[in-house]
C-alpha positions as CSV (number, residue, x, y, z in Angstrom):
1,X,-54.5,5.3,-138.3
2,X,-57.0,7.6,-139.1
3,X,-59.2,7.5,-135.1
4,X,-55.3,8.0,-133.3
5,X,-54.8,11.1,-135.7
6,X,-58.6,12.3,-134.9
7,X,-57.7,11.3,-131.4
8,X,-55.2,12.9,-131.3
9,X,-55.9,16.3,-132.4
10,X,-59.0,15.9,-130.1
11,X,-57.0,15.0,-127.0
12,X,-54.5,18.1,-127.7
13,X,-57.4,20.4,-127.9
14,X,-59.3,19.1,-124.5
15,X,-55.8,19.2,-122.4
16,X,-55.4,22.5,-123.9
17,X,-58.8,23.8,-122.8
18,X,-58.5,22.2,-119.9
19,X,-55.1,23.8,-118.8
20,X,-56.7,27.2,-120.0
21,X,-59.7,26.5,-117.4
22,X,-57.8,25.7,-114.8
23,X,-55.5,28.8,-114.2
24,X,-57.0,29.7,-111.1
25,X,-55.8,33.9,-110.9
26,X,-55.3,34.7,-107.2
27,X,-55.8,31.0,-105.7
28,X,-52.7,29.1,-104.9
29,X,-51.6,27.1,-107.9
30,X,-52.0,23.2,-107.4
31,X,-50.6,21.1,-110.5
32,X,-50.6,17.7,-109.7
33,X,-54.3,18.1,-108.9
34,X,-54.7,20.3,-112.4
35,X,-52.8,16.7,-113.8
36,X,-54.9,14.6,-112.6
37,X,-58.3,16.7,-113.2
38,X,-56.3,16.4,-117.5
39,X,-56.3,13.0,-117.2
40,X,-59.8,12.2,-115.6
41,X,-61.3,14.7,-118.1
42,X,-59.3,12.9,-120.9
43,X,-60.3,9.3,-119.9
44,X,-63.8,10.0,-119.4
45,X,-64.0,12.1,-122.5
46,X,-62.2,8.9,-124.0
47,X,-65.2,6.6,-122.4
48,X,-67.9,8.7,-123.5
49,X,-67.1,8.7,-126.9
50,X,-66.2,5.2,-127.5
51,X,-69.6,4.4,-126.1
52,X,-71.8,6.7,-128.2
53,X,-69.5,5.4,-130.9
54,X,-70.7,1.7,-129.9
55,X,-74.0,3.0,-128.9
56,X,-74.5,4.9,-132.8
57,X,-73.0,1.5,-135.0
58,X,-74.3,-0.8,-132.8
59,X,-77.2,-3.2,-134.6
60,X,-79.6,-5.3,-132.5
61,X,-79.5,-9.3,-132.4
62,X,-75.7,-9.1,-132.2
63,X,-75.8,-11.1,-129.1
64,X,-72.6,-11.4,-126.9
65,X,-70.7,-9.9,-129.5
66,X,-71.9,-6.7,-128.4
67,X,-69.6,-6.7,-125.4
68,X,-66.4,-7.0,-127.4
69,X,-67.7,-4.7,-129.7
70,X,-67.9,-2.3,-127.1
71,X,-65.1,-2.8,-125.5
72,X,-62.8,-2.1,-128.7
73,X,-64.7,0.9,-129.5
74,X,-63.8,2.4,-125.6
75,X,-60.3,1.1,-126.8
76,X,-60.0,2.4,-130.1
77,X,-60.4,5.9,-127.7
78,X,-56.9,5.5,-125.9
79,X,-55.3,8.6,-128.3
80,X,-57.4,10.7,-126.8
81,X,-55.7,10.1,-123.4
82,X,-52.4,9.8,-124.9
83,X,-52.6,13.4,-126.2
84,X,-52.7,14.5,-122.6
85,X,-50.0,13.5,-121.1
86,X,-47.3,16.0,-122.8
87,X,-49.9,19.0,-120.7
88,X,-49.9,16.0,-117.2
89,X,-46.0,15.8,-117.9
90,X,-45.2,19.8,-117.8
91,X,-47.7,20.2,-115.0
92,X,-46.1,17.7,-113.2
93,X,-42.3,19.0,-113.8
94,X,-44.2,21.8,-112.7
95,X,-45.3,21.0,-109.4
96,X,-41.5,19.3,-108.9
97,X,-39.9,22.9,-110.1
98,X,-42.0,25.0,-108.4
99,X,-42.6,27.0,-111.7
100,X,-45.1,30.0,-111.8
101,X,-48.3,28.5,-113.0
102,X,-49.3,31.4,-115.9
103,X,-45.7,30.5,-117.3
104,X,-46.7,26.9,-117.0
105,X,-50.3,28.0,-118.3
106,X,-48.6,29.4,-122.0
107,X,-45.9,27.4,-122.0
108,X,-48.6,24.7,-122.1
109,X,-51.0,26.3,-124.6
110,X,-47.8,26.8,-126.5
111,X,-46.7,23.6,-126.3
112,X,-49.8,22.0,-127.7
113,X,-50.6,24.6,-130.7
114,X,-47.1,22.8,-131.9
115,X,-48.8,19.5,-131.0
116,X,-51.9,20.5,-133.2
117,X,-49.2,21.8,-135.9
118,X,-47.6,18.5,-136.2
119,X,-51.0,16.5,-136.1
120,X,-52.3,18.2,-138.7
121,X,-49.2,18.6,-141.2
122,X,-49.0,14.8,-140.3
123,X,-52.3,13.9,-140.9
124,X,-52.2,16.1,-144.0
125,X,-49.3,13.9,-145.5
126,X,-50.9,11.0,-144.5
127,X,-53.5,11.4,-146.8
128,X,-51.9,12.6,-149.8
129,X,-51.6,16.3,-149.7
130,X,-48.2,18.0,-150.5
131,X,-46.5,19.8,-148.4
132,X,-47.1,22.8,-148.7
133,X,-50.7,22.2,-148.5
134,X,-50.4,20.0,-145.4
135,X,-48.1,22.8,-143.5
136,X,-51.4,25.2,-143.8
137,X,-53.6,22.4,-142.8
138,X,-51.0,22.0,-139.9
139,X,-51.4,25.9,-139.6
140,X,-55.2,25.5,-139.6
141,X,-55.2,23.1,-136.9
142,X,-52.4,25.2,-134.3
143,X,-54.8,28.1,-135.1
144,X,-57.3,26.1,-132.7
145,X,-54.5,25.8,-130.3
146,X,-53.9,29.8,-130.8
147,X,-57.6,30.6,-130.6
148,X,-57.8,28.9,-126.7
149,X,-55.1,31.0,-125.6
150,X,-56.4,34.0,-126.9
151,X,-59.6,32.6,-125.0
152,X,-57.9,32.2,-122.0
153,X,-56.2,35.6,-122.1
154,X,-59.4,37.5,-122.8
155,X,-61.2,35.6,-119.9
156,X,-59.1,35.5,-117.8
């Protein structure tokens, strides 16, 4: 429970970033390649960190073990991909629509801060707080969600 919740959270936060770096200003918009570039991101972000997972816990001597071992750590990652695909869907029914890609852009980043809002209240009432408590941990956590598209409109 708890690595699809940290998954989770993490996944929402990349394809949130992601979509943020990817709105190209004056270049034509192109969202099934921003999709795809989400989900390559996502599965090798996914990868990476099952691996240094494996590589940090693994112990010497474990023999052929080590191969299944590794192989449930890279898929113990799969919420991390999983949290992208409500950004791939939207840039998707984007590319379909025709919609303006800065309206895609926030409806994406505000998309996911509800994402983050829900995993963390979620999470919170998963391990025991109230709620109340967990709605300002789920606060705390769409603040992050908040934060890249403030990012995104100061950069940009």
């Amino acid at each position: 429970m708890r690595s699809w919740l940290a998954g989770g959270v993490y996944g929402t936060v990349l394809a949130s970033a992601l979509l943020a770096a990817l709105q190209s200003e004056g270049e034509r918009f192109t969202p099934y390649y921003d999709a795809a570039w989400v989900m390559v991101t996502a599965g090798t972000a996914a990868l990476a960190h099952g691996y240094a997972h494996h590589m940090a816990t693994h112990r010497p001597g474990s023999g052929s073990h080590r191969w299944r071992q590794l192989g449930w750590a890279l898929a113990d990652e799969w919420p991390v991909v999983i949290a992208c695909w409500p950004t791939v869907a939207l840039l998707v029914l984007a590319g379909i629509m025709g919609w303006p890609e800065k309206s895609v852009t926030y409806a994406g980043l505000t998309l996911n801060a509800a994402l983050l809002f829900g995993w963390g209240t979620f999470a919170a009432l998963r391990s025991g707080y109230r709620r109340r408590s967990a709605v300002l941990i789920g606060l705390a956590d769409a603040a992050i969600g908040l934060l890249i598209a403030a990012a995104n409109a100061v950069i940009k």
